[in-house]
N, CA, C and O atoms as CSV, one atom per row, in Angstrom:
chain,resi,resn,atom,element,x,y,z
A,1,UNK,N,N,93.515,91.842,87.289
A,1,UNK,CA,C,92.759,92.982,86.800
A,1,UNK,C,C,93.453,93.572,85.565
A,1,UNK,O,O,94.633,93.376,85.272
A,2,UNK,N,N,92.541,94.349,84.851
A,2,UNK,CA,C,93.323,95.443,83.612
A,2,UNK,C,C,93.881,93.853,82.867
A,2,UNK,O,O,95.111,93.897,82.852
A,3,UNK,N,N,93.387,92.528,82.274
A,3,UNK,CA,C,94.000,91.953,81.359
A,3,UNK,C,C,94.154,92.060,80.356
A,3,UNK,O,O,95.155,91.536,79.867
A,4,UNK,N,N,93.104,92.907,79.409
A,4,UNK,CA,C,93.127,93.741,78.640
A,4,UNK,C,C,94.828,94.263,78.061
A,4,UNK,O,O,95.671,93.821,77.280
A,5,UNK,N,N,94.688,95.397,78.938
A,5,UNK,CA,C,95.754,96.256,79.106
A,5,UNK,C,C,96.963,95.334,79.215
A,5,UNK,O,O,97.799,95.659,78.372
A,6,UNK,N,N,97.364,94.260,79.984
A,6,UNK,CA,C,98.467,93.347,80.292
A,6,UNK,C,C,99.187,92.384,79.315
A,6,UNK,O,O,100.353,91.991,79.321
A,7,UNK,N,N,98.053,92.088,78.388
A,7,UNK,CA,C,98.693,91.505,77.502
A,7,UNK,C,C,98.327,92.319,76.036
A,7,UNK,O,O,98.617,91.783,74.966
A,8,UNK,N,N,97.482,94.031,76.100
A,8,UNK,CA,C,98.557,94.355,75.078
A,8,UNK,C,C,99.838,95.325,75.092
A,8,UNK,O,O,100.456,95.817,74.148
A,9,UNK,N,N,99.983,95.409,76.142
A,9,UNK,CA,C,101.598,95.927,76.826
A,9,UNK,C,C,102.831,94.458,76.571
A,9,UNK,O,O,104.021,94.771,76.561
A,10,UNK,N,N,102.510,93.132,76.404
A,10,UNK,CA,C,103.109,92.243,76.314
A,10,UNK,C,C,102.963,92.452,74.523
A,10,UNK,O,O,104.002,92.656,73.894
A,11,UNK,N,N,101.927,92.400,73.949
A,11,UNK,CA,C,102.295,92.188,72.434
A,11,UNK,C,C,103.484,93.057,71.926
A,11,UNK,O,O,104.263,92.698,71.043
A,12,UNK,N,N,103.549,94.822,72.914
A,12,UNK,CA,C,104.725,95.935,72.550
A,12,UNK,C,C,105.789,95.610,73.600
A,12,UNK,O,O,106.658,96.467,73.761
A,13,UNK,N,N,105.847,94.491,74.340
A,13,UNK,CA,C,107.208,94.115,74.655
A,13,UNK,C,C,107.436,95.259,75.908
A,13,UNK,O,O,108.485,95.592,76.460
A,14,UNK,N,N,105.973,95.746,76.146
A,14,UNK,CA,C,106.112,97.224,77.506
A,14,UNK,C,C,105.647,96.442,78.907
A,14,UNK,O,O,104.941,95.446,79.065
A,15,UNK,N,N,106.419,97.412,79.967
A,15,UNK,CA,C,106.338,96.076,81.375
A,15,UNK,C,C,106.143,97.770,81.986
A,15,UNK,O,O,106.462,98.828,81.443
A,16,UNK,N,N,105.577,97.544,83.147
A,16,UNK,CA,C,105.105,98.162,83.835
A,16,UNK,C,C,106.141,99.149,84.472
A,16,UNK,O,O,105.834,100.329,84.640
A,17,UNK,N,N,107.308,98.684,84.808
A,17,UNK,CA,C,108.802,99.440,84.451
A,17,UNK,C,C,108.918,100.430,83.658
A,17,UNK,O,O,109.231,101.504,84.172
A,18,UNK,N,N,108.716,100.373,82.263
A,18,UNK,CA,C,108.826,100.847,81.432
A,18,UNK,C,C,107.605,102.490,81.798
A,18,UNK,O,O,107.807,103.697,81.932
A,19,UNK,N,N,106.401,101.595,81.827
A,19,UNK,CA,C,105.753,103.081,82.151
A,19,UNK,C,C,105.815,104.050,83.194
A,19,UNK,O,O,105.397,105.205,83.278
A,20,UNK,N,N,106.405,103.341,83.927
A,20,UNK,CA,C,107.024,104.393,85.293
A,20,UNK,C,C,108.105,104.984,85.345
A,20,UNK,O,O,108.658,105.324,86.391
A,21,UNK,N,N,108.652,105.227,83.874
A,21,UNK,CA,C,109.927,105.610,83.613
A,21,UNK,C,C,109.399,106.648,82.492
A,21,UNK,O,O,110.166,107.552,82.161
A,22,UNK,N,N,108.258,106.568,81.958
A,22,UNK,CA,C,107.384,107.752,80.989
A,22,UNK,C,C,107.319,109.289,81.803
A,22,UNK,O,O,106.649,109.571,82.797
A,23,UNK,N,N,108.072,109.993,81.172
A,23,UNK,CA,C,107.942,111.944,82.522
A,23,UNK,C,C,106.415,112.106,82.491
A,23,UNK,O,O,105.861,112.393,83.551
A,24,UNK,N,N,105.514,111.913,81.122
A,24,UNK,CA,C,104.438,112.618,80.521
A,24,UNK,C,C,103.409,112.343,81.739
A,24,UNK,O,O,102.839,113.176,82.443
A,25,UNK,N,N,103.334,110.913,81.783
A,25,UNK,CA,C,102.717,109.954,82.942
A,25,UNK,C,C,103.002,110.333,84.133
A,25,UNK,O,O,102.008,110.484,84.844
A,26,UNK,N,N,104.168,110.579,84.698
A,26,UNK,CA,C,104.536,110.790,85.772
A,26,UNK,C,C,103.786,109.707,86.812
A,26,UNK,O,O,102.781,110.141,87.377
A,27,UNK,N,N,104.230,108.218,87.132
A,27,UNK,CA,C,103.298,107.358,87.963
A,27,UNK,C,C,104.879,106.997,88.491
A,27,UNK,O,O,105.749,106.973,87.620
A,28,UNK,N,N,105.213,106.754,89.713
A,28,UNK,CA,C,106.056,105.424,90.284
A,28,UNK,C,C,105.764,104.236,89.807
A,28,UNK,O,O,104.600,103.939,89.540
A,29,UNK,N,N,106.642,103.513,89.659
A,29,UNK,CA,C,106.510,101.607,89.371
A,29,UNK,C,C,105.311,101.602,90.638
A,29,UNK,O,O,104.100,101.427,90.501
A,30,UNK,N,N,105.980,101.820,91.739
A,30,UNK,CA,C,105.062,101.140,92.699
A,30,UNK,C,C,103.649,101.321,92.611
A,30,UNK,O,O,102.892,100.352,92.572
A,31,UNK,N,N,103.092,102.961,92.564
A,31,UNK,CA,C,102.004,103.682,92.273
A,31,UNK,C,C,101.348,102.820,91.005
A,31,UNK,O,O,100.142,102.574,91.030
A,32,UNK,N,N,102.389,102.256,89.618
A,32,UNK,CA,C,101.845,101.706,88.957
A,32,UNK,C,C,101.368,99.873,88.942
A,32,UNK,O,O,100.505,99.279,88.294
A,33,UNK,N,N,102.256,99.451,89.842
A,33,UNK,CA,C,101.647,98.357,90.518
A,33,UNK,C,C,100.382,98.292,90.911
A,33,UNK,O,O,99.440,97.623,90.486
A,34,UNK,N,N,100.484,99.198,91.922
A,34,UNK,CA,C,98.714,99.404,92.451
A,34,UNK,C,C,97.594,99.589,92.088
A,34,UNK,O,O,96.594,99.098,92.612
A,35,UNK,N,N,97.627,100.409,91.030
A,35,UNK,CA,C,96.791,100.262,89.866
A,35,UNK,C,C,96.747,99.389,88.820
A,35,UNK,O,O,95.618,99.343,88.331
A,36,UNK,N,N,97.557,98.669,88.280
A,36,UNK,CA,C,97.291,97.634,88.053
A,36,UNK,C,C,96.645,96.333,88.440
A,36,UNK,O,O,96.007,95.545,87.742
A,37,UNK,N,N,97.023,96.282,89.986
A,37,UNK,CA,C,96.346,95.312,90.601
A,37,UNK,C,C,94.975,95.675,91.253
A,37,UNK,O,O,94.248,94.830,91.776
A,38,UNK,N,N,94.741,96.753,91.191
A,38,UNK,CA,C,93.278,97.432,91.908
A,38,UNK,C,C,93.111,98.186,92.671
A,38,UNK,O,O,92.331,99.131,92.551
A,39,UNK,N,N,93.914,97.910,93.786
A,39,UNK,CA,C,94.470,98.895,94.505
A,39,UNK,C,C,94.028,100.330,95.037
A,39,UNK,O,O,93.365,100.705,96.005
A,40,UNK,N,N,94.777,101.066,93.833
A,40,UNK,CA,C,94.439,102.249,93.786
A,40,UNK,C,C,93.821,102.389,92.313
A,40,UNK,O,O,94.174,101.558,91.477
A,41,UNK,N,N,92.912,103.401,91.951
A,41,UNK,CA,C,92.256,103.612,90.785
A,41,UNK,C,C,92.672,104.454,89.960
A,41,UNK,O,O,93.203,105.505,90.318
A,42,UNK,N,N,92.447,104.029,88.398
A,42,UNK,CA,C,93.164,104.975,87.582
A,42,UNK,C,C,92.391,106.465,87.250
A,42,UNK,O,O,91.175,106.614,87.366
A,43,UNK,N,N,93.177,107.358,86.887
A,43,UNK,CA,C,93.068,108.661,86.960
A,43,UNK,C,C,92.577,108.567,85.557
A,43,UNK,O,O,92.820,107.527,84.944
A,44,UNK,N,N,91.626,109.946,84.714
A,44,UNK,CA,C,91.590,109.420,83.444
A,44,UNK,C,C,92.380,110.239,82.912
A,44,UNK,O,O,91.997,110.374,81.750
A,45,UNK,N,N,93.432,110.979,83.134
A,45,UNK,CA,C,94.624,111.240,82.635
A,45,UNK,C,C,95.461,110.462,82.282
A,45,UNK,O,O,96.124,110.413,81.246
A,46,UNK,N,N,95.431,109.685,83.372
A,46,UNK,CA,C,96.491,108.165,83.125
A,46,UNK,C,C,96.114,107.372,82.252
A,46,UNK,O,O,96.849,106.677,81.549
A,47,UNK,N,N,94.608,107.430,82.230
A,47,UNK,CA,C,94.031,106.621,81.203
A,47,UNK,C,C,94.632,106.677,79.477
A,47,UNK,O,O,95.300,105.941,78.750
A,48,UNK,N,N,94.040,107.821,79.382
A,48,UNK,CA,C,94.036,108.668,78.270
A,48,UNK,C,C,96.138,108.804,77.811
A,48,UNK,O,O,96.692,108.256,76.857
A,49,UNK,N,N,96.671,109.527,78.676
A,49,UNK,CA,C,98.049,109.391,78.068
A,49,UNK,C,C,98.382,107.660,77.700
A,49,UNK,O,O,99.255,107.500,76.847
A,50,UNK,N,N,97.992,106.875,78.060
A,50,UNK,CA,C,98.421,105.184,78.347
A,50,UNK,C,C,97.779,105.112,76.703
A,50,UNK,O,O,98.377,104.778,75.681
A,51,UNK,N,N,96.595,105.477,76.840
A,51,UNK,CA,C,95.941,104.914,75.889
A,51,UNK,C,C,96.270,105.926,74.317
A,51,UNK,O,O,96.134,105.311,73.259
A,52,UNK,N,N,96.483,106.694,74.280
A,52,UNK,CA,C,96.697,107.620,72.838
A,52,UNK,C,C,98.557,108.050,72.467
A,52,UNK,O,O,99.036,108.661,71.512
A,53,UNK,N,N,99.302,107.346,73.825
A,53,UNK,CA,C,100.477,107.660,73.333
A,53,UNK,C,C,101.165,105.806,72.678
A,53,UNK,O,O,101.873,105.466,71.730
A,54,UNK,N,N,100.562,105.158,73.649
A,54,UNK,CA,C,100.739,103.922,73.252
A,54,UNK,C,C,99.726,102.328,72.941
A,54,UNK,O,O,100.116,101.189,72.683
A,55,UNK,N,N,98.459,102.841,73.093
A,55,UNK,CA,C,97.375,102.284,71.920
A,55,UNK,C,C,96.695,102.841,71.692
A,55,UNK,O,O,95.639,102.993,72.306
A,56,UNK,N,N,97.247,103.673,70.138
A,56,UNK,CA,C,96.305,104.883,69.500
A,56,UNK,C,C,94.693,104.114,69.235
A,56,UNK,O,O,93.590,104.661,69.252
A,57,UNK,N,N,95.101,102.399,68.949
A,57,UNK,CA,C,94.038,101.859,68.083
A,57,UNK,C,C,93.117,100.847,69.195
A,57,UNK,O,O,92.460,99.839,68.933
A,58,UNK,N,N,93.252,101.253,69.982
A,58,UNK,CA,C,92.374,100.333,71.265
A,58,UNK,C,C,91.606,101.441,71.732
A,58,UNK,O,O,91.989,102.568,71.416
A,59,UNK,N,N,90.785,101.331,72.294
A,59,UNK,CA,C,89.637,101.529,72.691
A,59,UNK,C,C,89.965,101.613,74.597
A,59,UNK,O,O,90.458,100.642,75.172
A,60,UNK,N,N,89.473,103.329,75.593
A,60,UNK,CA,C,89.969,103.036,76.657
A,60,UNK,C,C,88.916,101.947,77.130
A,60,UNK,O,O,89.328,100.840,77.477
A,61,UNK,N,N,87.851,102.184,77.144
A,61,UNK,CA,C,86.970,100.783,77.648
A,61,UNK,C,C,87.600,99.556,77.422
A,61,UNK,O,O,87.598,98.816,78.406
A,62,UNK,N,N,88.216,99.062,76.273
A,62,UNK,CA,C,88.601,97.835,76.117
A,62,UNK,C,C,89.626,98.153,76.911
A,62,UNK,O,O,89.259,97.854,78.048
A,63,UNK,N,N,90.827,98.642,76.951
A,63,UNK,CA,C,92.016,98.766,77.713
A,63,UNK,C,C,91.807,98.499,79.243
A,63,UNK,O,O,92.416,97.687,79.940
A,64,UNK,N,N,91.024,99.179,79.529
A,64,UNK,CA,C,90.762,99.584,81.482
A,64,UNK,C,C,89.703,98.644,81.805
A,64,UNK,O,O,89.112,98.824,82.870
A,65,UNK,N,N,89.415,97.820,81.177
A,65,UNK,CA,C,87.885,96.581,81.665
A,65,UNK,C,C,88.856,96.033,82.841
A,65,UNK,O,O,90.034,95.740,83.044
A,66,UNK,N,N,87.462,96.092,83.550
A,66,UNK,CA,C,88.303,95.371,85.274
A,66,UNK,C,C,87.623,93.694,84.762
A,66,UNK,O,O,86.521,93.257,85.092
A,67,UNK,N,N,88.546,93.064,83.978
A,67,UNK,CA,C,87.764,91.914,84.168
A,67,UNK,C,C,89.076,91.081,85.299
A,67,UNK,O,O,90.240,91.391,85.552
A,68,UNK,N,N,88.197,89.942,85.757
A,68,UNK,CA,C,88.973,89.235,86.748
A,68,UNK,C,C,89.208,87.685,86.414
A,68,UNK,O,O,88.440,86.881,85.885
A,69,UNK,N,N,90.388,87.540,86.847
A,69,UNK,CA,C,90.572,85.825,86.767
A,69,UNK,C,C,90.401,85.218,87.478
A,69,UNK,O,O,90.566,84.009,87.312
């Protein structure tokens, strides 16, 4: 899920670690696992900080597409 989002966190070299270590965000790794994988659903706070602090130039629709493999 979120592939979008997965590989452009890989083009900035950002791992899911990394955002659970953001105060602004405030998510656990684990919390952010889960949402990543489906899990649990994203907040559009979470959305929105993810998306305007670190892809000003993406689009949240493009970012958050639940597409599946």
């Amino acid at each position: 899920m979120f592939e979008n989002l997965k590989a452009e966190m890989a083009r900035k070299n950002l791992t899911i670690l990394d955002l659970s270590k953001d105060k602004e965000l405030g998510i656990s790794y684990t919390t952010l696992r889960n949402k990543f994988n489906g899990i649990t659903e994203w907040v559009r706070k979470e959305m929105w900080i993810i998306k305007h602090k670190y892809f000003p130039d993406k689009s949240i629709e493009y970012l958050f597409e639940q597409n599946q493999m």
